[in-house]
DRENZANU-988455 format. One line per 8 residues: their letters; for each residue x, y, z of C-alpha. Coordinates in Angstrom, 1 decimal. Layout:
N
A) X,Y,Z; ...
! end
This chain:
640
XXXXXXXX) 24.0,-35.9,2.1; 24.3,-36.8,-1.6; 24.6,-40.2,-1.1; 21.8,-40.5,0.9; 20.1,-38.1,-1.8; 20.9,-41.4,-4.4; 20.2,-44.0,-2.2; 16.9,-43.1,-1.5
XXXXXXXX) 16.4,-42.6,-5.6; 16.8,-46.5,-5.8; 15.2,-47.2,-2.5; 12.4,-45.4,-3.8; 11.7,-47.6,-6.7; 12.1,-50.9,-4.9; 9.4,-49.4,-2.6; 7.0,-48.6,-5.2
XXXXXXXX) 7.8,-51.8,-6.7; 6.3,-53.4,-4.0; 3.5,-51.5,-3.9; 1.4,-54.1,-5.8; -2.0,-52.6,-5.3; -0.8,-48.8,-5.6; -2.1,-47.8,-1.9; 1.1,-45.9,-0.8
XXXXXXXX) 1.7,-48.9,1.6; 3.7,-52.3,1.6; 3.1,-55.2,3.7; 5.4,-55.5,6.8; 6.7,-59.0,5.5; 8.4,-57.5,2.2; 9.4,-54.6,4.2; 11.5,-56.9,6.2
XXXXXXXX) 12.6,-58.9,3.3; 13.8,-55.4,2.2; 15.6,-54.1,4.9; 17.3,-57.4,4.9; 18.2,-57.5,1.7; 20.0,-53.8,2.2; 22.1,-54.8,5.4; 23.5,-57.2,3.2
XXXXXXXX) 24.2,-55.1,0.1; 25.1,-51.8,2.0; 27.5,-54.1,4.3; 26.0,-52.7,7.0; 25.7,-55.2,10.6; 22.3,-56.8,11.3; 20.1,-55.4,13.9; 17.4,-59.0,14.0
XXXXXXXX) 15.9,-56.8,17.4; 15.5,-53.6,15.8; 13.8,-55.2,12.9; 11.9,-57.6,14.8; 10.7,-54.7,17.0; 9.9,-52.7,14.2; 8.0,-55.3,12.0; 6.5,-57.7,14.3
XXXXXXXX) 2.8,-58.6,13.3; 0.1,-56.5,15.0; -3.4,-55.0,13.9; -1.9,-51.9,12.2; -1.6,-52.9,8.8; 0.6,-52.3,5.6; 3.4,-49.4,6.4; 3.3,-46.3,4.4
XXXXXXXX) 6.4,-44.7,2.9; 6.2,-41.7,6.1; 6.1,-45.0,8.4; 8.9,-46.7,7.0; 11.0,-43.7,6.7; 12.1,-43.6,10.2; 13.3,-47.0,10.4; 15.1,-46.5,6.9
XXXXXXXX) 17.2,-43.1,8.8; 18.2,-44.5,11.5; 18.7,-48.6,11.3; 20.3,-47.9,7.7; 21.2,-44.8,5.5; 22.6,-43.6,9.5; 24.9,-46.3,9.3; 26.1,-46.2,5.3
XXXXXXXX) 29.5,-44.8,5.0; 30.7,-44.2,1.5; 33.4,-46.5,0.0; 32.4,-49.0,2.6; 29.9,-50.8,0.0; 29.5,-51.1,-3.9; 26.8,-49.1,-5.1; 26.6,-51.1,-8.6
XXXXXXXX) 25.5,-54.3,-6.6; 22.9,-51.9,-4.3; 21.5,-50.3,-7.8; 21.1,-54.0,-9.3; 19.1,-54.9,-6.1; 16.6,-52.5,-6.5; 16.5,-52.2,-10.6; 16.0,-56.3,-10.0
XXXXXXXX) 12.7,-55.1,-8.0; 11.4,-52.6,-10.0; 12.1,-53.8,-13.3; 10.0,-57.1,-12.7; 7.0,-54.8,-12.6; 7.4,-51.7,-14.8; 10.0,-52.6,-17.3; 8.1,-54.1,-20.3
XXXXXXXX) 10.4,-54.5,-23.4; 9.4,-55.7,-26.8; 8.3,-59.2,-26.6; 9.2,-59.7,-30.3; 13.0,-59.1,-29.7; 12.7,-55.5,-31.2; 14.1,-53.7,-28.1; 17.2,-51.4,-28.9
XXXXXXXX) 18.9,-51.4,-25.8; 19.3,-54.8,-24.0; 18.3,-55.7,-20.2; 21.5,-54.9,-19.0; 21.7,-51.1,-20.9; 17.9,-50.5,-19.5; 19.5,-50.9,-16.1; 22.5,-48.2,-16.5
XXXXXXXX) 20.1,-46.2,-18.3; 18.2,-46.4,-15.4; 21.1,-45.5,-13.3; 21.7,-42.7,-15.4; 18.2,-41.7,-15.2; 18.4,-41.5,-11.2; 21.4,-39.2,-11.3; 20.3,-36.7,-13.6
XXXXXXXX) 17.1,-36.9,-11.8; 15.2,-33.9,-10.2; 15.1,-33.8,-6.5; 11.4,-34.5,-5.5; 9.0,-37.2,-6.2; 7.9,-39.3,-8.0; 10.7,-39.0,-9.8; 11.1,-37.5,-13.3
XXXXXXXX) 14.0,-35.8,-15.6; 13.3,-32.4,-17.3; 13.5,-32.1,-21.4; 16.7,-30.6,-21.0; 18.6,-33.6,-18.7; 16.9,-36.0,-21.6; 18.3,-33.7,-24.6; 22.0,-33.7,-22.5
XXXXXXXX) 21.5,-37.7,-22.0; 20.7,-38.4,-25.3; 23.0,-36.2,-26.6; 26.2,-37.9,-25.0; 24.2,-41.1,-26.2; 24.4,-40.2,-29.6; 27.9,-38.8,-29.6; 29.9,-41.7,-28.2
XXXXXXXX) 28.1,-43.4,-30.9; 29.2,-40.5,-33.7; 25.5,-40.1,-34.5; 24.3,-36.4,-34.4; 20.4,-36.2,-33.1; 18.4,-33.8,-35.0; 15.9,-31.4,-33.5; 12.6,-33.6,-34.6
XXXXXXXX) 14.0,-36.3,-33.6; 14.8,-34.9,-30.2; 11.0,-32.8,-29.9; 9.3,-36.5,-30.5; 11.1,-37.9,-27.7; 10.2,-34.5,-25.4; 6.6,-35.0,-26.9; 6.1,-37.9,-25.1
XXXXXXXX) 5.7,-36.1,-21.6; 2.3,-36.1,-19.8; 0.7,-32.9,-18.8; 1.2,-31.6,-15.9; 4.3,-33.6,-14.9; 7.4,-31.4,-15.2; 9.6,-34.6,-17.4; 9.7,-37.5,-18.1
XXXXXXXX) 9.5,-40.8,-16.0; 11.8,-43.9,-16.2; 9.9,-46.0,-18.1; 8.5,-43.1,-20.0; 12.5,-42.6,-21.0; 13.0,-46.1,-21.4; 10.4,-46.0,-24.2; 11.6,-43.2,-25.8
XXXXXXXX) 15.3,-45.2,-26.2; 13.3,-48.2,-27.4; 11.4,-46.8,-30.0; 13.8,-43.8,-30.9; 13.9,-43.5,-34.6; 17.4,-42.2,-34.5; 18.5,-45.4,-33.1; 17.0,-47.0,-35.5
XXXXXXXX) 19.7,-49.2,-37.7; 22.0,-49.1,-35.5; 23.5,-52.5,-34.2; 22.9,-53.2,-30.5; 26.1,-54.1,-29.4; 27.0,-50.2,-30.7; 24.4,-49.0,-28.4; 25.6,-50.9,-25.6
XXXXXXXX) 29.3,-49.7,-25.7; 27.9,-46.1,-25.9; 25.7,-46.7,-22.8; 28.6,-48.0,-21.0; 31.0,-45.1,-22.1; 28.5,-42.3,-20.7; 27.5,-44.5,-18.0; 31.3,-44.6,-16.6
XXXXXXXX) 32.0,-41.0,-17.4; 28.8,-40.4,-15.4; 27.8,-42.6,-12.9; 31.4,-43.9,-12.3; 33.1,-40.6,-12.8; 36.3,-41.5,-15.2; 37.1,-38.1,-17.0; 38.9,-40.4,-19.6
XXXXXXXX) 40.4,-43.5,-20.6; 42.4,-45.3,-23.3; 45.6,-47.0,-23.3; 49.2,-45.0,-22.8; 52.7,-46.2,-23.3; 54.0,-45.4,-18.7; 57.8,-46.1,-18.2; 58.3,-48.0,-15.2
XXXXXXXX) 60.6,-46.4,-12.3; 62.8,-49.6,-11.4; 63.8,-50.9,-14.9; 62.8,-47.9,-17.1; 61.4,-50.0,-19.6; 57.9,-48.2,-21.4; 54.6,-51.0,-21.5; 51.7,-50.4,-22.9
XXXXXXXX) 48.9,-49.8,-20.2; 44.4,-49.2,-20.0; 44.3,-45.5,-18.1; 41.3,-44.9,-16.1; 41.3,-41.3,-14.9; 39.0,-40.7,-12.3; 39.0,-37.0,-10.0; 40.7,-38.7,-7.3
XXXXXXXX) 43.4,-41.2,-9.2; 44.4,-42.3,-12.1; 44.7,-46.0,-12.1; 46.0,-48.2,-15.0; 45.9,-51.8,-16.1; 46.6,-54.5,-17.9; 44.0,-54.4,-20.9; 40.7,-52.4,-21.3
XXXXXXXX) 38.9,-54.9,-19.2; 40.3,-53.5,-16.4; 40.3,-57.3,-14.4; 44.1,-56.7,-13.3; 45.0,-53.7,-11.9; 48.9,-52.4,-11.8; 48.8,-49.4,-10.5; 47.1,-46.0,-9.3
XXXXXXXX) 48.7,-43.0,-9.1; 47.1,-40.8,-6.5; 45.9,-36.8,-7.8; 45.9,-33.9,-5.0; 46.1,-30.1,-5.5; 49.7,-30.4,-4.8; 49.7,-32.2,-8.5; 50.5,-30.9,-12.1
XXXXXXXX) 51.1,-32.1,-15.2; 54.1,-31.2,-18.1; 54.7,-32.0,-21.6; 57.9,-32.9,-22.0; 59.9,-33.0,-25.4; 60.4,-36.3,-27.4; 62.9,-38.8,-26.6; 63.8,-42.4,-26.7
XXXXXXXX) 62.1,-43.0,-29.3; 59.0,-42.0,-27.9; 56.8,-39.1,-29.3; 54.2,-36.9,-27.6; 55.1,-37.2,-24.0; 53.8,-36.1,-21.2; 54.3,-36.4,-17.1; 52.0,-36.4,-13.8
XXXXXXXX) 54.1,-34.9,-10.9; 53.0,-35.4,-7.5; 54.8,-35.0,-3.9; 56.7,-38.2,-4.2; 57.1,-39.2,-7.8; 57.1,-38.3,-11.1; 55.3,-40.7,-13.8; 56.1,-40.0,-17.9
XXXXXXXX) 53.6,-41.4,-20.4; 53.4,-41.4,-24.2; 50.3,-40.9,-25.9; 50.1,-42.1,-29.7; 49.1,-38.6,-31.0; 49.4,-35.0,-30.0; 45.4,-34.7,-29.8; 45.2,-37.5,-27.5
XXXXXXXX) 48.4,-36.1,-25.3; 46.4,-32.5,-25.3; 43.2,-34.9,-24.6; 44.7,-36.6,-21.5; 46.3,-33.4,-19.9; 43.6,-30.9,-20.1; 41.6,-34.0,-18.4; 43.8,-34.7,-15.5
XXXXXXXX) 44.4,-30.9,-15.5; 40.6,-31.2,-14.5; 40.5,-33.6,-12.0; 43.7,-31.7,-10.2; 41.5,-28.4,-10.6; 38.6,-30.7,-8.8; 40.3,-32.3,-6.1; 41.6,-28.3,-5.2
XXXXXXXX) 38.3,-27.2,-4.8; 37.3,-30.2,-3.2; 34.9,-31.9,-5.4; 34.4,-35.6,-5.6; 32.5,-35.8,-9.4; 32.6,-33.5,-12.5; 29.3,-34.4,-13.1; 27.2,-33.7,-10.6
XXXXXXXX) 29.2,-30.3,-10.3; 27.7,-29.8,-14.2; 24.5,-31.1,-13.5; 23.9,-28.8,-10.0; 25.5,-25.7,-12.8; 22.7,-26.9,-15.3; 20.3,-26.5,-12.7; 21.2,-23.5,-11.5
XXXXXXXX) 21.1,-22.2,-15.0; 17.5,-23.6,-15.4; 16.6,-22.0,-12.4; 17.8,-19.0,-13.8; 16.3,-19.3,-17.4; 13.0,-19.9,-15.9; 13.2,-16.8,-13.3; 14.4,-14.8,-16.7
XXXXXXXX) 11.6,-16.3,-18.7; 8.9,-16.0,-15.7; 10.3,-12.2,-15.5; 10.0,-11.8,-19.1; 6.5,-13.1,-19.4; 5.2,-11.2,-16.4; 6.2,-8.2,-18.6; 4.9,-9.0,-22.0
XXXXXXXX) 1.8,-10.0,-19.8; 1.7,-6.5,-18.5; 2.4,-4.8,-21.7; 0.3,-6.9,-23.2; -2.6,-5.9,-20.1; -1.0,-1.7,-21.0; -1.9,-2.3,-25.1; -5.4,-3.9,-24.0
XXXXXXXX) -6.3,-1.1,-21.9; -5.3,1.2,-23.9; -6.9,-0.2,-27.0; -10.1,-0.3,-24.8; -10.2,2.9,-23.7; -9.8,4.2,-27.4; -12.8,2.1,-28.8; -14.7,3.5,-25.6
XXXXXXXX) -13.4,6.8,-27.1; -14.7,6.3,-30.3; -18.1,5.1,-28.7; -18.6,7.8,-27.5; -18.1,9.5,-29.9; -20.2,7.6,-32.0; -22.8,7.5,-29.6; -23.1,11.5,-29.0
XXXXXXXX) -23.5,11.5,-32.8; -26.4,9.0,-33.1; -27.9,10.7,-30.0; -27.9,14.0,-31.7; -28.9,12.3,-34.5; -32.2,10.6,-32.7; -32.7,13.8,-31.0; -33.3,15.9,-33.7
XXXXXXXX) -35.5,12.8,-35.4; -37.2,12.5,-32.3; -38.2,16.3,-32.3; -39.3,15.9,-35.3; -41.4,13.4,-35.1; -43.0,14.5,-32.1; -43.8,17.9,-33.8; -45.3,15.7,-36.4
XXXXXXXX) -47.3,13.6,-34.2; -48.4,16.3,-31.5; -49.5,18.2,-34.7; -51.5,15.5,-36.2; -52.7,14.3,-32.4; -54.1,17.8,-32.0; -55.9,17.1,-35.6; -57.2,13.6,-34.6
XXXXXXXX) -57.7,14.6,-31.1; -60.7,16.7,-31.8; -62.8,14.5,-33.9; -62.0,11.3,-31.8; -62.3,13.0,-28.3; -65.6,12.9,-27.8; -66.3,9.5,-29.3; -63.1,8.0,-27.1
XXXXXXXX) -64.2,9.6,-23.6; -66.6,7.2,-22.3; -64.5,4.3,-23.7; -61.3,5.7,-22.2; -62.9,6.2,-19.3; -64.2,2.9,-18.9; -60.8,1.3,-19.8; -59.6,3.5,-17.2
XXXXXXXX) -61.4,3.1,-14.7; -61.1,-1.4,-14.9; -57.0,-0.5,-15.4; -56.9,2.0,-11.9; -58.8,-1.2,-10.6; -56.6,-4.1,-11.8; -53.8,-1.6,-10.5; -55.6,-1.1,-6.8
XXXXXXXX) -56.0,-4.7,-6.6; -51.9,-5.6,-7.3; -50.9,-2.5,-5.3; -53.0,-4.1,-2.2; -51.5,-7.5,-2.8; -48.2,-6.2,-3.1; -48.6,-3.9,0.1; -49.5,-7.2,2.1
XXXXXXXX) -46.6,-8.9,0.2; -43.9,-6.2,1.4; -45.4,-6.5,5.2; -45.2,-9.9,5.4; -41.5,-9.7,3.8; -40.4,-6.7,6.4; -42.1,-8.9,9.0; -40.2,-11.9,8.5
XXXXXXXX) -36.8,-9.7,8.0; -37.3,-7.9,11.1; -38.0,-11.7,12.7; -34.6,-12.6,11.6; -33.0,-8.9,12.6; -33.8,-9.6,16.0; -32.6,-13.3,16.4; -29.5,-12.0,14.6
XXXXXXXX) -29.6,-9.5,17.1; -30.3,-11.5,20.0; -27.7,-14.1,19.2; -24.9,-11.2,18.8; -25.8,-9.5,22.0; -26.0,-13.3,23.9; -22.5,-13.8,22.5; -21.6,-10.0,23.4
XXXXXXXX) -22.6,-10.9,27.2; -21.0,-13.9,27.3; -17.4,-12.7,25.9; -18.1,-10.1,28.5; -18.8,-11.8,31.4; -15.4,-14.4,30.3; -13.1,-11.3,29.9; -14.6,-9.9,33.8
XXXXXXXX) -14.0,-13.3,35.4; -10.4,-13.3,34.1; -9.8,-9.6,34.9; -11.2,-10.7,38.5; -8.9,-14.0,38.6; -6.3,-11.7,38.0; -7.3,-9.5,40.8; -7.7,-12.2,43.3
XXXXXXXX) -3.8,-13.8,42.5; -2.2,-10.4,42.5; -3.9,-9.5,45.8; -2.9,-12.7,47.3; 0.7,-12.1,45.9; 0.6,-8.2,47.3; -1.3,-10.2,50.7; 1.7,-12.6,50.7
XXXXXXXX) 4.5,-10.0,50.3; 2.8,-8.0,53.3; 2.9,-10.5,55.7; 6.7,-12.1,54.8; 7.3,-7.9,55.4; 5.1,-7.7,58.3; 7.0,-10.3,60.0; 10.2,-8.8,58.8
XXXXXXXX) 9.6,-5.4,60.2; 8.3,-7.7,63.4; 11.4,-9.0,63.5; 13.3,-6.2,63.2; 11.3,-4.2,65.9; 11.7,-6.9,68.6; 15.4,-6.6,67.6; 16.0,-3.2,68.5
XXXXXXXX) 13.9,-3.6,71.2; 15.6,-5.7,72.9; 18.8,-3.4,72.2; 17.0,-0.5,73.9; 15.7,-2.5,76.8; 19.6,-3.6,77.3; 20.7,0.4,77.1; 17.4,1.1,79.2
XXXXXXXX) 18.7,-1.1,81.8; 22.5,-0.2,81.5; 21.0,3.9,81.8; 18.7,2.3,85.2; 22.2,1.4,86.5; 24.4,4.1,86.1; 21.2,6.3,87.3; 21.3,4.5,90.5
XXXXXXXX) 25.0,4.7,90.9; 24.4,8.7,90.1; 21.6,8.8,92.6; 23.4,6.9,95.8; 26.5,9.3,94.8; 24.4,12.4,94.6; 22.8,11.3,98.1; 26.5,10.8,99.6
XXXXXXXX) 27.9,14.3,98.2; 25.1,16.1,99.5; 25.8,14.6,102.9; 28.8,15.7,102.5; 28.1,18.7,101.3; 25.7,19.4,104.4; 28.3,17.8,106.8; 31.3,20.5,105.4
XXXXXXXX) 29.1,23.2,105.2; 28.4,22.8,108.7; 31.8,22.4,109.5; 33.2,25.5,107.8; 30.7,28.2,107.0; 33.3,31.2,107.1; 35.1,29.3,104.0; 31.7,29.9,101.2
XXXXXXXX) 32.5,33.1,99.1; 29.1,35.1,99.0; 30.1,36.4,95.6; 30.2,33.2,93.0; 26.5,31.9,92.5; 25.9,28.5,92.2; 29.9,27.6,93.3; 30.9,25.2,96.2
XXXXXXXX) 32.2,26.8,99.3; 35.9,25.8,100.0; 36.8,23.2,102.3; 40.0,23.0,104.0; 42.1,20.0,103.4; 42.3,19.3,107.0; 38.7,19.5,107.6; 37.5,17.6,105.0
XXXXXXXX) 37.7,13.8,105.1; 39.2,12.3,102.3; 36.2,10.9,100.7; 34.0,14.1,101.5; 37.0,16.3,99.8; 36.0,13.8,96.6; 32.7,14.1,96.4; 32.8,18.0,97.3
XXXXXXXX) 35.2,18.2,94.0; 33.0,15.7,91.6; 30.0,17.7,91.9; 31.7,21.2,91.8; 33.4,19.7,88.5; 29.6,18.4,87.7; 28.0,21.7,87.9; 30.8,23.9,86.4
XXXXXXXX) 30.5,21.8,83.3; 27.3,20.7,83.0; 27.7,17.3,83.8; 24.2,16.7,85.5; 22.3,18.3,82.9; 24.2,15.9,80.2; 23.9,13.1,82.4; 20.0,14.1,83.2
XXXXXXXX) 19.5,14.6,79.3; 20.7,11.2,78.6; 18.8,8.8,81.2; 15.9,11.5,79.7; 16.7,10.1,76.2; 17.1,6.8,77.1; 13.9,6.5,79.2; 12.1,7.9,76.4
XXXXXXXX) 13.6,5.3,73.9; 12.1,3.0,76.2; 9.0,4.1,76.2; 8.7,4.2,72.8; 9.7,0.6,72.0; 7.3,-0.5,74.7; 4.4,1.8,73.1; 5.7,-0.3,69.6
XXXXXXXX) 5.9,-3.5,71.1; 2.3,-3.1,72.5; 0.5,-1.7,69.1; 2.6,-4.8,67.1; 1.4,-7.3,69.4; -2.6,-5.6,69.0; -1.8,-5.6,65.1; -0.6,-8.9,65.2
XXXXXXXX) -4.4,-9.9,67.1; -6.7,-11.4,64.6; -9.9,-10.3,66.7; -8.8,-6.6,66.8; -11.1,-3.9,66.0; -8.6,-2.0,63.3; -7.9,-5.6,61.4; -11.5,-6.5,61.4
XXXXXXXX) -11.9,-3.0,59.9; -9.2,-3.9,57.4; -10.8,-6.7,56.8; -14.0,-5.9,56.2; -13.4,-2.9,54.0; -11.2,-4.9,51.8; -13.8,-7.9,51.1; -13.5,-11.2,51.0
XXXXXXXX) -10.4,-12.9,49.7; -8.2,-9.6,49.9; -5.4,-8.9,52.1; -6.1,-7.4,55.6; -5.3,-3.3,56.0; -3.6,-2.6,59.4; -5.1,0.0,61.3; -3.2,3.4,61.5
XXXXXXXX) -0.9,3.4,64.8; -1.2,6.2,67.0; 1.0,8.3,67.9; 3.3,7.8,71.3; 3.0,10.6,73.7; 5.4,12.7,74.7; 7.6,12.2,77.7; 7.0,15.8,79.4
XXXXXXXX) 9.3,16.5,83.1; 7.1,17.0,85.7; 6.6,20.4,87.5; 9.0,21.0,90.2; 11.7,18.4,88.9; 14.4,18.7,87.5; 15.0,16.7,84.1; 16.9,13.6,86.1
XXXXXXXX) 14.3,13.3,88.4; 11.7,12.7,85.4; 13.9,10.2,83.9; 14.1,8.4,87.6; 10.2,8.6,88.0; 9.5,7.5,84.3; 12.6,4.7,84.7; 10.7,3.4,88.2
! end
């Protein structure tokens, strides 16, 4: 995400740069020249359809910055993976664009800092940048920059010199802008006398120790591990290694020795004729090093102490670690200095009232006193006047009536006239502001009706849908309870039948005992004892057939127990079930008519578009034995 963050810095100015008539939008053809010109610095693989497709000539125009911005996500910053490019060459690309347009040095040869120290400058600016745009840098990222500017150059910048260069801000604008900072440098009066070439190694120092991120570097005396010999090498410590070199301009690289948490760093005591040593342990090695002082030794471990404290709490740059605390701190100091101003302002706002309401005090106190004052002077000058009004009044009165009166009379008349003129003024003012009353009455009670009549026809629509939903879920229940009826229906129709059945086989075997019954009575009337009511006489064995004998014995063993009656209360039962289901059967199949009386009932008393009411059922009637019968003679009857 920073990356991206800092890409977008430099994209931003080649962008702008192109921007030649300061619309906001750029040309589809530079656009393309762009985007081609940042596959090939970001190393990123061509996409000719995506960027034909995306800037092929049509009628819409020049592309603004929002319209370019998609394609910029997705075809490239998507695709940038860090370390894969070299973001020196990508910040020259777009510096080469911008700086053709904005970057206007002295023409007499009077610039301070050369092409080459505008464009780090430049790169320093972007990184100590604010986060929105157009891009500018606070007072307090200039007076850090310059700062670190003047003190690799062992110049100290005094505090006017410094408020001159913050002076130069416009209104409004939060910092300064590039070129604004660029111009500051140029014409800088602390730089002044100073040789260039002075400048420029200062420019690169803080633009290493910045931009690329080397904490230090200077040359060290490293003993080799194979032949133990010490050679003079060019350190470059950077968070994540710290690489060394032939000479200081770093074009042949020996060595890098890679820094983890797992890390440290020792001083160890003097030996072979070496002085102020020190050594980096890591996992697999252990490198010594001489320094050619004890300040530089104490210099080079408390730095790669910090890029060992760095890499363990997994940061990539020291620098933009300080400049995300300097912001926080800004952040802070403002909220602070916001807080503290809101009080003084209040205090401030306490003290004013305060003050106020005293001088209102004294006013009033002062004027009770002058009204006392100009009471008592008023008093006295009306006792004065009435007194000499009396004296005047009497010679003057009689001379002054008729003149008074005349005056009088013209004034009541002038008076009559404008209090007629202003009567007809008022009416015609009410008139026309009870005119406007009523439309603005009308107009409210027309919008009145109309929100009414909207909120009625949706309460209705609601109606109608949930009657058809509750008209819906009737008839799916309708036709389950149908369903369910002509179920058990059928079940009692099948124990209807199956109680028809064993009725007849009761009835022909009722039929053959009383025939036998009749036949052994007959036979053996001496045998019946008079004494038992309701019991079957006896029959001898020998005069009784064999089936006769049966029968005699199942219906003695019927009546004793009550079989008949059980028997008679279940065909009863079951004929009645019968009944019933038919009585259900035939009032389902009449509510199920759409041309009965009961739906059309329903129907009408529910309006149109509502769901039909079904007609109360009535009740079935009672199955009631016949007189003279006996209860299985009803259930016959009723069954047949």
């Amino acid at each position: 995400m920073e990356l991206r963050a800092e890409l977008l810095k430099s994209i931003w100015y080649a962008f702008t740069a192109l921007d030649v008539e300061k619309s906001g939008k750029v040309s589809k053809s530079q656009l393309k020249v762009l985007s081609h010109n940042l596959y090939t610095v970001l190393r990123i693989p061509h996409d000719p359809v995506a960027l034909e497709e995306h800037f092929r000539d049509d009628d819409d125009g020049p592309v603004s910055s929002q319209g370019y911005m998609p394609y910029l996500n997705k075809y490239i910053l998507d695709k940038v993976s860090e370390g894969a490019f070299v973001k020196e060459t990508f910040d020259e690309l777009c510096w080469t664009l911008t700086a053709k347009k904005n970057y206007k040095p002295d023409r007499n040869g009077n610039s301070v800092v050369s092409h080459q120290d505008a464009f780090k400058l430049w790169c320093l600016f972007n990184f100590l940048s604010e986060d929105k745009y157009p891009l500018v840098m606070v007072p307090d990222e200039v007076e850090y920059l310059l700062k670190k500017i003047c003190t690799a150059m062992n110049v100290e910048l005094g505090s006017c010199e410094l408020d001159d260069c913050v002076s130069r801000e416009a209104p409004g604008q939060g910092g300064l802008t590039v070129w604004q900072f660029l111009d500051v440098v140029n014409s800088a009066r602390f730089l002044r006398g100073i040789e260039q070439e002075a400048i420029s190694m200062a420019v690169e120092e803080v633009y290493q120790e910045i931009i690329e991120d080397v904490l230090k570097q200077g040359y060290l005396w490293k003993k080799g591990q194979l032949r133990r010999t010490w050679s003079e090498r060019w350190f470059t410590l950077k968070p994540s290694a710290l690489s060394y070199y032939m000479s200081e301009e770093r074009k042949e690289k020996k060595g890098s020795i890679p820094l983890d948490k797992h890390c440290c760093v020792e001083v160890l005591p003097d030996r072979d004729g070496k002085r102020c040593m020190f050594c980096v342990k890591t996992p697999s090695r252990t490198y010594e090093m001489s320094a050619s002082d004890t300040r530089q030794r104490q210099e080079w471990t408390l730095a790669i102490q910090t890029a060992i404290r760095l890499q363990a709490e997994g940061k990539k740059s020291l620098h933009k670690d300080l400049k995300q605390k300097r912001r926080e701190q800004r952040e802070q100091r403002e909220q602070r200095k916001a807080a503290k101003e809101e009080e003084t302002q209040r205090l401030k706002q306490l003290q004013e009232e305060k003050e106020r309401k005293l001088q209102e005090l004294e006013l009033l106190k002062e004027a009770q006193r002058q009204a006392e004052l100009l009471l008592q002077e008023e008093e006295e000058r009306r006792r004065q006047q009435h007194e000499h009004m009396q004296r005047t009044l009497e010679l003057q009165l009689r001379e002054a009536e008729q003149a008074e009166m005349v005056l009088k009379e013209a004034e009541a008349e002038r008076q009559r006239k404008r209090i007629v003129e202003l009567e007809e003024m008022q009416g015609r003012l009410q008139e026309a502001l009870q005119q406007e009353v009523k439309a603005r009455q009308d107009e409210e009670a027309v919008r009145y009706a109309q929100a009414r009549l909207l909120a009625e026809e949706e309460e209705k629509l609601k109606q109608l849908m949930k009657l058809k939903e509750e008209q819906e879920e009737y008839i799916i229940k309708t036709q389950m309870e149908k369903q369910v009826l002509k179920q058990e229906m059928e079940n009692k129709n099948k124990c209807l039948e199956e109680a028809q059945k064993q009725l007849e086989e009761v009835r022909v075997n009722r039929q053959r005992v009383d025939q036998d019954v009749m036949v052994s009575t007959a036979a053996a009337p001496a045998s019946f004892a008079p004494g038992a009511p309701g019991a079957f006489p006896t029959v001898p064995r020998a005069a009784c057939a064999p089936g006769a004998l049966g029968i005699a014995h199942s219906r003695k063993r019927l009546l004793q127990g009550g079989g008949f009656s059980a028997l008679a209360a279940v065909v009863a039962g079951s004929a009645a079930e019968a009944a019933t289901s038919e009585h259900q059967r035939q009032a389902l199949e009449r509510a199920d008519e759409p041309t009965d009386a009961p739906h059309r009932a329903g129907r009408c008393a529910a309006g149109p578009g509502l769901p039909r009411v079904p007609a109360p059922r009535a009740p079935l009637p009672a199955v009631a034995p016949l007189r003279g019968q006996t209860p299985l003679r009803t259930a016959l009857s009723l069954s047949l």
